[in-house]
C-alpha positions in Angstrom: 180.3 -50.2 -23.4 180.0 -53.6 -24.6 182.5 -56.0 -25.6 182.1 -58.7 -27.7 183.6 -61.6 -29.8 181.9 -64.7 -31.5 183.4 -68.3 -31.5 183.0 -70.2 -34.9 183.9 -73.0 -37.6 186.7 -71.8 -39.3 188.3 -68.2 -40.6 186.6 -66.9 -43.2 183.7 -65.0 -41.8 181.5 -65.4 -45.2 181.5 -69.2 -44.5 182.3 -70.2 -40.7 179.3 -70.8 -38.9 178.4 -69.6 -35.6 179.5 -71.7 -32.4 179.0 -68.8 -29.4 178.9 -65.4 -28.4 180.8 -63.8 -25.7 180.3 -60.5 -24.3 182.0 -58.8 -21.1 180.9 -55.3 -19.8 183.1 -54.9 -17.0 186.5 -55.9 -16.2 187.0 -59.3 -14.9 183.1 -60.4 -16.0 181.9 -61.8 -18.7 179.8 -64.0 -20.5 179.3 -66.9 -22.9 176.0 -68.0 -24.9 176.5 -71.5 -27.3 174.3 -71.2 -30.6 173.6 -74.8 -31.9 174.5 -76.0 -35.3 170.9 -75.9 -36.6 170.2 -72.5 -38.3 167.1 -72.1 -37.4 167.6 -73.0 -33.9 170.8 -70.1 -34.3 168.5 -68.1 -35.4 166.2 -67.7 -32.6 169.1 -67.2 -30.2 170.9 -64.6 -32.1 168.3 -63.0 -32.1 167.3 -62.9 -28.5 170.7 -60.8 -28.9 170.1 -58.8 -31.3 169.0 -55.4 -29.2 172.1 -55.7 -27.6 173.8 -55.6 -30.9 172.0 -53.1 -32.7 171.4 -50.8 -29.7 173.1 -47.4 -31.1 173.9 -45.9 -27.9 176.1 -48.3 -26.6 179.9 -48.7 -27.9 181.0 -51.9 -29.2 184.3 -53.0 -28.4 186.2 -56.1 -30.3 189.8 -57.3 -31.7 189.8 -57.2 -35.0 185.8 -56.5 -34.8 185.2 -56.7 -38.6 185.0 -60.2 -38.5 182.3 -60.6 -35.5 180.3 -57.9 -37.5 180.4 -59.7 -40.9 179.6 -63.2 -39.1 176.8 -61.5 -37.0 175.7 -60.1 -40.4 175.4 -63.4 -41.8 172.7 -64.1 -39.5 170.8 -60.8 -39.9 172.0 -58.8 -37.6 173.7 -55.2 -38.0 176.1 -54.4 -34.9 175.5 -50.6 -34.1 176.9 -47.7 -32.4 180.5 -46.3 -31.9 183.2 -48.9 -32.4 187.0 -49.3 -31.1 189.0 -52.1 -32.0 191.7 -52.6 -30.4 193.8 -54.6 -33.2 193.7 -51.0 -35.0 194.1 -49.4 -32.0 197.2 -51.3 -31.6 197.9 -50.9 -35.5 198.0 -47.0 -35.1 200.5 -46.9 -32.1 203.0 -49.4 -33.9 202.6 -49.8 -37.4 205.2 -52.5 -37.7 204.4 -54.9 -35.3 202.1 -57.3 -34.4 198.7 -56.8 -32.9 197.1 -60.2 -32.4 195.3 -60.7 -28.8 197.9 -62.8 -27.3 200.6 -60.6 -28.0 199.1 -57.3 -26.8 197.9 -58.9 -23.7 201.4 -60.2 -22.7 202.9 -56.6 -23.5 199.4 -54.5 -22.1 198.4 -56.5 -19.7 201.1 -58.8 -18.6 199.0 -61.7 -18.9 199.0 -65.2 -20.5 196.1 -65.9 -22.6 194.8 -69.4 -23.3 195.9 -70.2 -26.7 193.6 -71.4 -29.2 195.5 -74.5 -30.2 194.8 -75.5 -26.3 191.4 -76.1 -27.4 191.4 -77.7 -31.1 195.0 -78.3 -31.7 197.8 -76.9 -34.0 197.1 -76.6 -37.4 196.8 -79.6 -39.9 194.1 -82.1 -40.6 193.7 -83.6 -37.9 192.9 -79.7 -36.1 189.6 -80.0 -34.4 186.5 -77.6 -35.0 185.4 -75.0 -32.4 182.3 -77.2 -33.1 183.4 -80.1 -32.0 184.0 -78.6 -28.2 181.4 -79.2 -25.5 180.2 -75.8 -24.1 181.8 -75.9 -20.8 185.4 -76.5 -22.9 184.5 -73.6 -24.3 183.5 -70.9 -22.3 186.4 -70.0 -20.6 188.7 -69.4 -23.2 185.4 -67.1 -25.4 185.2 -65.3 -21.9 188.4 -64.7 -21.3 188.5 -62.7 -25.5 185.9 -60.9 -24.5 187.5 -59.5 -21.1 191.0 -59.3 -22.2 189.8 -57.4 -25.2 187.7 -54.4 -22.9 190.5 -54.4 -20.6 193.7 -53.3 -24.0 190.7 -51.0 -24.9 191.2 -49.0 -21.5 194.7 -49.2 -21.5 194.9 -48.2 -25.6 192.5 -45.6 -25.6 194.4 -43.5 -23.5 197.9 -44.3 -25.5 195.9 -43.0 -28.3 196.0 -39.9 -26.6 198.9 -39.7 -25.4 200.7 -39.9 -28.9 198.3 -37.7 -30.4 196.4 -40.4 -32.3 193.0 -40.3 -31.7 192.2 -38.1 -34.7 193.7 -40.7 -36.9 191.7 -43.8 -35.1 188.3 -42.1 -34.5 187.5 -40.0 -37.3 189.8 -42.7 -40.0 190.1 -45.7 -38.9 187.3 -46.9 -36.9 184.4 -45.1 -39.2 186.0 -47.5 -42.5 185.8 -50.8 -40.8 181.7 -50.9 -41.3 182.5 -49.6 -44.9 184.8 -52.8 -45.2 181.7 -55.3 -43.9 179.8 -54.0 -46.6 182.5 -54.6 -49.3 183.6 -57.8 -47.9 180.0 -59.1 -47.6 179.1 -57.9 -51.5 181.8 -59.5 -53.1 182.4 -59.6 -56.8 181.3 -61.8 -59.6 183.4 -63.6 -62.2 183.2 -65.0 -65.8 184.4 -68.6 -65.2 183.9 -68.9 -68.9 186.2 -66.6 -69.7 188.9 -67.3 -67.2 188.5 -71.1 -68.4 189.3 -69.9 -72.2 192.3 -68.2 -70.7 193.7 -70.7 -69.1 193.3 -72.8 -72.1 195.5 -70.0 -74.0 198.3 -69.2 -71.4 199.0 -73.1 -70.7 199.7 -73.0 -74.7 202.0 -70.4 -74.1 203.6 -72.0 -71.5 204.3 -74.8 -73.4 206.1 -72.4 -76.3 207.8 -70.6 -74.1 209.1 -73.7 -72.7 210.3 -74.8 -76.3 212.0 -71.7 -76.5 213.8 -71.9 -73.1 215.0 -75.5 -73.7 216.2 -74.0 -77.0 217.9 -71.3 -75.8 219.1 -73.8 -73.3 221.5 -75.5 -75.9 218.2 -78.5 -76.2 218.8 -79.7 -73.0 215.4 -80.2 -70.8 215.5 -79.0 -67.1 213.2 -78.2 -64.5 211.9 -74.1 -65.4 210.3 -74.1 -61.5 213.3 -75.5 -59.8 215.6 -73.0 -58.8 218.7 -74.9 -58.2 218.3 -76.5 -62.3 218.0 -73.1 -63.7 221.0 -71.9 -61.8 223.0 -74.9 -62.9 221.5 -74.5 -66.4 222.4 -70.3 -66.6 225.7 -70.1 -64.6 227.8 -74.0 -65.4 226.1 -74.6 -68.4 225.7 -71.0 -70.1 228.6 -69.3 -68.0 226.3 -65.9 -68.7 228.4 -64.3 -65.8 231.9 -64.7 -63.7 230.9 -65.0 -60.3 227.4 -65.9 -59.9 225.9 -64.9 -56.6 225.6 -67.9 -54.3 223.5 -69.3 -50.9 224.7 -70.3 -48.1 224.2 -73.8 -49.0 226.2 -73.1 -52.3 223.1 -72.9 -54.5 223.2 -70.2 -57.3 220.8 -67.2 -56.4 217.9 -67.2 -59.3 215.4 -64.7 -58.1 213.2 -62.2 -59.9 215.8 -59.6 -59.0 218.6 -61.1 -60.0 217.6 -62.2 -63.1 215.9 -58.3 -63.6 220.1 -57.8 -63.6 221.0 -60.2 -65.6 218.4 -59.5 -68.6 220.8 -58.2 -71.1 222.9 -60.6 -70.8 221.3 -63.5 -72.6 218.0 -64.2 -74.1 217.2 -67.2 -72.1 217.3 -64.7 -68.9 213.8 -62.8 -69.9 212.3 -66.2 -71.4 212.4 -67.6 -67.8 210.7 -64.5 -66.1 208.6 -64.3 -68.5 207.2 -68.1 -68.0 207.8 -67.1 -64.5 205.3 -64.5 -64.5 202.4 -66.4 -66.4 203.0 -69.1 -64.4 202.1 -67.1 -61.2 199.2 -65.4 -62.9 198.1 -69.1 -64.0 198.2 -70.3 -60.6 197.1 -67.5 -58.1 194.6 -66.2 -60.3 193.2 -67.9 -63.4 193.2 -71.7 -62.1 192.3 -70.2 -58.7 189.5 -68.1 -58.5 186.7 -70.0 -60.0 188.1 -71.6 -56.8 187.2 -69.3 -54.2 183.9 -68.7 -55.1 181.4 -68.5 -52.4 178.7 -71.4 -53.1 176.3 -69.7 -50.9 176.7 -66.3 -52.9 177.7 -67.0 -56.1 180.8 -64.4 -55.6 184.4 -63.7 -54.2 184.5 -62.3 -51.3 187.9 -61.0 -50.6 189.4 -60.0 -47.0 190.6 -56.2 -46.7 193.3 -56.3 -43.9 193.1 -52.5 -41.9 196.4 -53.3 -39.9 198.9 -54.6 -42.3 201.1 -51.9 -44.2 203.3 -49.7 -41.9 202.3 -46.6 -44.6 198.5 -47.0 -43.7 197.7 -48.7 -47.0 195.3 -51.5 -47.0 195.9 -54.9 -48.6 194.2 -57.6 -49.7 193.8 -61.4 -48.9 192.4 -64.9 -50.0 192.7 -63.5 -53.1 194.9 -60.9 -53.1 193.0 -58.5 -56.0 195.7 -55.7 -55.4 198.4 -57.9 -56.8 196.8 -58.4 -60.2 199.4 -56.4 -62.5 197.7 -53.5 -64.1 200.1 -52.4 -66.9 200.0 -55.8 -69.0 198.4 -57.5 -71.0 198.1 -60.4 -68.9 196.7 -58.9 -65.9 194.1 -57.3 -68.2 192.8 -60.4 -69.4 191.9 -61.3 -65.7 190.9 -58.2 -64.7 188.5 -58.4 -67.7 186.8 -61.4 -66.0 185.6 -59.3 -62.9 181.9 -58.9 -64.5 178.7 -57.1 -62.6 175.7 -58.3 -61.9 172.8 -58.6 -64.7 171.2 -55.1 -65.1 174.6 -53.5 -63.7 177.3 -51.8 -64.6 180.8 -51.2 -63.4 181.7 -48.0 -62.4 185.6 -47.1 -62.0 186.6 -44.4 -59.7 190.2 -43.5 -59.3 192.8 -40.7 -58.5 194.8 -39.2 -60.6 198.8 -38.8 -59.8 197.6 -39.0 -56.5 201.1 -39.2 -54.6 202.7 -36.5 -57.0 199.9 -34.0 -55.7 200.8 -35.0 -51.9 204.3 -34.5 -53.0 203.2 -30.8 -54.4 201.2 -30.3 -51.4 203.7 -31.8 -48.8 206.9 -30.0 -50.7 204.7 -26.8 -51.4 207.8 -26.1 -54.2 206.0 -23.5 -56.3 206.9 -25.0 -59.9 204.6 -27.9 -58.8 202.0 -26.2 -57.3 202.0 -23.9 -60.6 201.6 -26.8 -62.8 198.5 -29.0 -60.8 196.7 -25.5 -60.3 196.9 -24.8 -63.5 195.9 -28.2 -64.5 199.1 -28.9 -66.9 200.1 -32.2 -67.5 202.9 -32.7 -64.7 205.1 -35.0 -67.1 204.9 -33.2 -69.8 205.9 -29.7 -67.7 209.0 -31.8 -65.9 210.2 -33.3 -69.5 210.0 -29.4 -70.3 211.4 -28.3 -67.2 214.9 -31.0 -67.2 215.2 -31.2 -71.0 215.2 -27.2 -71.0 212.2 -27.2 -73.8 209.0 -25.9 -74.4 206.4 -28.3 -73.4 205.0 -28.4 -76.9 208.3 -29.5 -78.2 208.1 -32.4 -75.6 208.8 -35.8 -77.5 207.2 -39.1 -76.1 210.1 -40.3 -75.1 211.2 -37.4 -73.2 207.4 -37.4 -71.5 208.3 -41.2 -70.6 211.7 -40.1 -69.4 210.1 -37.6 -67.1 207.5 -39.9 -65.5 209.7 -42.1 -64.5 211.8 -39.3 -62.8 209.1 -37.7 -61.4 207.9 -40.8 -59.5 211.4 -42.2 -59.3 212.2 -39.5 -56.9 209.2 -40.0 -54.8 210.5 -42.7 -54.2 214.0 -41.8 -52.9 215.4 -43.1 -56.0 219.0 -42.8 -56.7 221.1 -42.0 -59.3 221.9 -45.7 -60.0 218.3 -46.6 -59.5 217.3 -43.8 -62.0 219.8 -45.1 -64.7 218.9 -48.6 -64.5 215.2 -47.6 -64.7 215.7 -45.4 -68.2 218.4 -47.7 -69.3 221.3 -44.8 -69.3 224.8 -43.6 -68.5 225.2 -43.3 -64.3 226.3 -39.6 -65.1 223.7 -38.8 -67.8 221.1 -39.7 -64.6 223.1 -37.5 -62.2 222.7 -34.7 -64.2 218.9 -35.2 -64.8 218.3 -35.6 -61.2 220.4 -32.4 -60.6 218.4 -30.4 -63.3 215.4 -31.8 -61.4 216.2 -30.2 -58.3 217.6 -26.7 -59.9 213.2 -26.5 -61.3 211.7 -27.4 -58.3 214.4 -26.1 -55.4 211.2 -27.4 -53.1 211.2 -30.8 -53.6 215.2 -31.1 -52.6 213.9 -29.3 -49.4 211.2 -31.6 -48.3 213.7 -34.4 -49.2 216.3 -32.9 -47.3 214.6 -31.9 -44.4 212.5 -35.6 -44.3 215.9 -37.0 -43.7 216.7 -35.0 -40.8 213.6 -35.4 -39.4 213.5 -39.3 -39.5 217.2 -39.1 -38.1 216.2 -36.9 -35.6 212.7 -38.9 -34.1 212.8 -42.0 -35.8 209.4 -41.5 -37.7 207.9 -39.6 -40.4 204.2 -38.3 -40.5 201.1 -38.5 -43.0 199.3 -35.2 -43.5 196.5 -36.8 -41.0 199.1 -37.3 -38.2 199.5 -41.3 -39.1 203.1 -41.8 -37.8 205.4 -44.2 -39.8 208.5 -45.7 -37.6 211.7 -46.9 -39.1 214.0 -48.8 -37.0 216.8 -48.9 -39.6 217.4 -45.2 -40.0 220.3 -45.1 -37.9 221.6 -48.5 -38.5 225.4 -48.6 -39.2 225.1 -50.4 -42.5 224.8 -47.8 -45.3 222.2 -50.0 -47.4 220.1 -50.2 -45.3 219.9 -46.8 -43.6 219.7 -45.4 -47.2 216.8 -47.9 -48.0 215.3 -46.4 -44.2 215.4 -42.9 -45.9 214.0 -43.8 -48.9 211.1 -45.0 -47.2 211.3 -41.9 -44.8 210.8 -39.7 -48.5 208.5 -41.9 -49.9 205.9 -43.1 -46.5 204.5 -39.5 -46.1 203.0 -39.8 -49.3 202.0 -43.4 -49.7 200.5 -43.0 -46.0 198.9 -39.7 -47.5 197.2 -41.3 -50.2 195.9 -44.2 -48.0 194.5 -42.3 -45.7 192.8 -40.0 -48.6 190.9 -42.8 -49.9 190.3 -44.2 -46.5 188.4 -40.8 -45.9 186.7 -41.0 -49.9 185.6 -44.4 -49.4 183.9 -43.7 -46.1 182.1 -40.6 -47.4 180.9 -42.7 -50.8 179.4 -45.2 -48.4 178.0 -42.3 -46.5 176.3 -40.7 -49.6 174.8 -44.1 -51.4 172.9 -44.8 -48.3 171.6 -41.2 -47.6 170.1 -40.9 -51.3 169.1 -44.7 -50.5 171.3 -46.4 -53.7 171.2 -50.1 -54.6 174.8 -49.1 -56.4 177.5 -50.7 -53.8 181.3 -50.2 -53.5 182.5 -53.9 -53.7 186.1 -53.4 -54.2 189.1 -50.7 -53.5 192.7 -51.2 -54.9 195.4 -49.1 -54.2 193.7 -45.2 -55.9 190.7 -47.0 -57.4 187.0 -47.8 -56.1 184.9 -50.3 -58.0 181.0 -49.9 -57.7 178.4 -52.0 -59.0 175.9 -50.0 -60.4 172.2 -50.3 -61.9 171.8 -49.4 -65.0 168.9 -46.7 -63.9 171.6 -45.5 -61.3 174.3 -44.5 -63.6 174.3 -40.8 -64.2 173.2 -40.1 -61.1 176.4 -42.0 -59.4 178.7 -40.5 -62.8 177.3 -37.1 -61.9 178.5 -37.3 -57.5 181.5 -39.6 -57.3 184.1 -37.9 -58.7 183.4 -34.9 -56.3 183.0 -37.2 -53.3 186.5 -38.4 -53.8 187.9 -35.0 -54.7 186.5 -33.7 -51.4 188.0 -35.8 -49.3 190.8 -33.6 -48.3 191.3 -29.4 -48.4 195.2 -29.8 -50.2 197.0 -26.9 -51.6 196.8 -28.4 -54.9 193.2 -29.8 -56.6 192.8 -33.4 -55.9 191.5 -35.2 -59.6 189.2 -38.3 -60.0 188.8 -39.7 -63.3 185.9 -42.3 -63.7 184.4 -44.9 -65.7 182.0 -47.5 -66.7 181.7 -50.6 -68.3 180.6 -54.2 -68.5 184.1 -55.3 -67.2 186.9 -54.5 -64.6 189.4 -53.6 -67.4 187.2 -51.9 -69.4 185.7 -49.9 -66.6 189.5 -49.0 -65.8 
């Protein structure tokens, strides 16, 4: 058993250079090497190291070990054997708090770490490089990682244990985080070209918009990205309601939501979220990723985070390519950008209805099970099912209708929620939620029982055994015990799902290196893989993916993959 951390230049592992390497392998010992700025010079001591590293018969224990592994990858070396890191080890225990070093080894180990600001100061320009630090400044605090970290891996790995979680961390967890160095490390290219081109276009449409606003406005010219103007500008100057909703510091309330409220009210209202939205798309994506592209690579290389989301789901970061919205037009038009390499393709993999399958599988009600076994369209079948049709004589809108029930109520929604959503009557809602239940008698049940449950332990559980807490559910404020139970309906799935493409996405990696592949996953959003594929590798890949992913779990229901290829992200999609 080996622990070990690196010491570097910044935190982003695709550019911070190494500074030192610190390793302990028994409580209370360990050790510190400095690697010089020089790469060559690096070079040779790295790799004095690397048996050590890439020795497969001894385990490798880290916080948050992704990033020593993608740094150590950086300079050619591959860190093998079994791995247990105790940041997820942490993360599987307690979802929903924090797993840093520091923290777990005041609550573990009842001990004070030295913090890094000690050593370069707090954050801001004038913060000091790890660089910067003579050796013997150093090596106490890169010692002290490397012990403290073995020492929350003896204490978490029997925890695990304890609550039943080792399943969950050995066979999930830990086997994806080498999955994510090799995803992280590829990256993904972009057409700057076209990303310039569209910024050119949605600035213009900025500017009309604008127009409009001001128009609407009465002519008046205000700030559209202050908040306080365009409350003074919607509730003094337009009066669109009563009683406007109101900060503590008497400053009129102007976000997303409640402006989402406040739509039909006025036409100005879905001007301003409109220019809201583009505005945010302009900034975080189409102005900023030419950005963040690696000069060393020629790509972005995005940060997967493995111990974020309570429900098991992971999330993205610096950029955040979950986040680009998928429905629009907008969010096309970047996702269009994301381009392969030449003499490559990109290859979509993603599953289908995913969470309403859990929900069949999870609820076992028999109407559902019916309808995925028989491979019937599960909308159209609902829309027959509430509107008391026959599913040929199902209209679009009633399909529509029935979508947005079906995952409406996967996610605990209420009758209020339901009728805002389809734009009807409070009662007309009711009833179509009551209809819902009186067809499938075994989704009420789940529901029903979840609630007790969650009441009763204060969790809920994945299908894999991934516990989800939730504090509020026995709070004494209604909202927010009923938002604690929606989450308690809605987390088995979501944590489901995650874990389902955890497992796919470990046994695609698996399968491209045993039939020795130069296709490569390079990114994963929400139900969807992205590969970059040669052109020569194509069918092969089309022919095995789909069943990889449908695999990855024995449900009572079939799981479905749809795929696709294409020179483009969108068109992939």
């Amino acid at each position: 058993i080996l622990s070990i951390d690196t010491e570097t230049t910044g935190t982003e592992p695709m550019e911070a250079e190494l500074v030192g390497m610190s390793f302990s392998d028994a409580e209370n010992r360990a050790y510190y090497v400095p690697v010089p700025a020089n790469r060559d010079e690096a070079l040779k001591i790295v790799n004095e190291f690397r048996p050590l590293y890439e020795n497969e018969n001894s385990m490798k224990v880290g916080q948050n070990i992704k990033y020593d592994m993608i740094i150590l990858q950086n300079y050619g070396v591959q860190v093998k054997g079994k791995l247990f890191d105790t940041m997820l080890a942490h993360y599987v225990l307690q979802p929903e708090l924090r797993h840093n070093m520091d923290y777990l080894a005041e609550i573990y180990l009842h001990y004070q770490t030295i913090h890094i600001d000690e050593l370069i100061g707090s954050r801001g320009k004038n913060q000091k490089s790890m660089r910067d630090l003579p050796p013997e400044d150093v090596y106490r605090y890169a010692c002290e990682d490397a012990d403290v970290t073995l020492k929350l891996k003896n204490v978490l790995e029997k925890e695990l244990k304890e609550h039943a979680a080792e399943h969950l961390f050995y066979e999930i967890e830990m086997p994806l985080v080498p999955v994510l160095v090799n995803i992280e490390s590829n990256g993904v290219r972009i057409d700057t070209e076209a990303l310039k081109q569209s910024s050119e276009h949605f600035t213009l449409r900025l500017q009309e918009i604008e127009k409009e606003i001001y128009a609407l406005a009465g002519g008046e010219t205000f700030n559209i990205g202050s908040p306080k103007q365009v409350g003074e500008v919607l509730f003094d100057r337009l009066k669109i309601v009563e009683k406007a909703k109101k900060t503590k510091t008497g400053q009129y309330v102007t976000s997303e939501e409640v402006l989402e409220s406040l739509r039909n009210k006025h036409a100005i209202i879905g001007k301003i979220l409109e220019y809201r939205g583009l505005k945010k798309l302009l900034s975080t994506y189409i102005d900023a990723l030419p950005q963040l592209i690696n000069p060393r690579t020629g790509r972005i290389h995005t940060s997967f985070n493995q111990a974020v989301t309570a429900t098991g789901r992971l999330s993205s970061s610096n950029p955040n390519l979950q986040n680009i919205p998928i429905r629009d037009e907008d969010g096309k038009e970047i996702r269009k950008a994301f381009i392969p390499d030449d003499g490559c393709e990109f290859f979509s993999a993603d599953y289908s209805q995913i969470e309403l399958r859990i929900m069949a599988h999870i609820s076992q009600d028999e109407g559902l099970l019916k309808a995925f076994r028989e491979g019937k369209d599960i909308h159209r079948a609902t829309a027959a099912e509430v509107f008391g049709t026959q599913p040929e004589n199902v209209t679009p809108e009633q399909r529509r209708m029935a979508k947005v029930i079906n995952f409406g109520l996967i996610y605990g929604m209420s009758a209020f929620g339901l009728a805002q959503n389809l734009g009807i009557e409070r009662r007309m809602a009711s009833h179509y939620i009551e209809e819902y239940f009186a067809r499938y008698p075994g989704v009420a049940r789940y529901m029903q029982q979840t609630r007790s449950a969650a009441h009763a332990q204060g969790y809920v559980q994945t299908a894999f055994g991934r516990r989800l807490w939730l504090p509020d559910i026995l709070s004494s404020r209604p909202a927010v015990r009923a938002g604690a139970e929606r989450a308690a309906i809605n987390a088995p799935m979501q944590g489901t799902a995650a874990d389902l493409i955890k497992r796919a996405m470990v046994s695609l990696d698996r399968w491209l290196k045993e039939q020795n592949l130069k296709s490569r996953l390079i990114l994963q959003v929400h139900d969807e893989l992205i590969l970059e594929v040669p052109e020569d590798e194509v069918e092969l890949v089309k022919q095995n993916v789909a069943g990889i992913m449908q695999s990855a779990a024995s449900l009572s229901v079939p799981l479905l993959a749809e795929v696709g290829v294409a020179d483009n992200w969108e068109a992939a999609h």
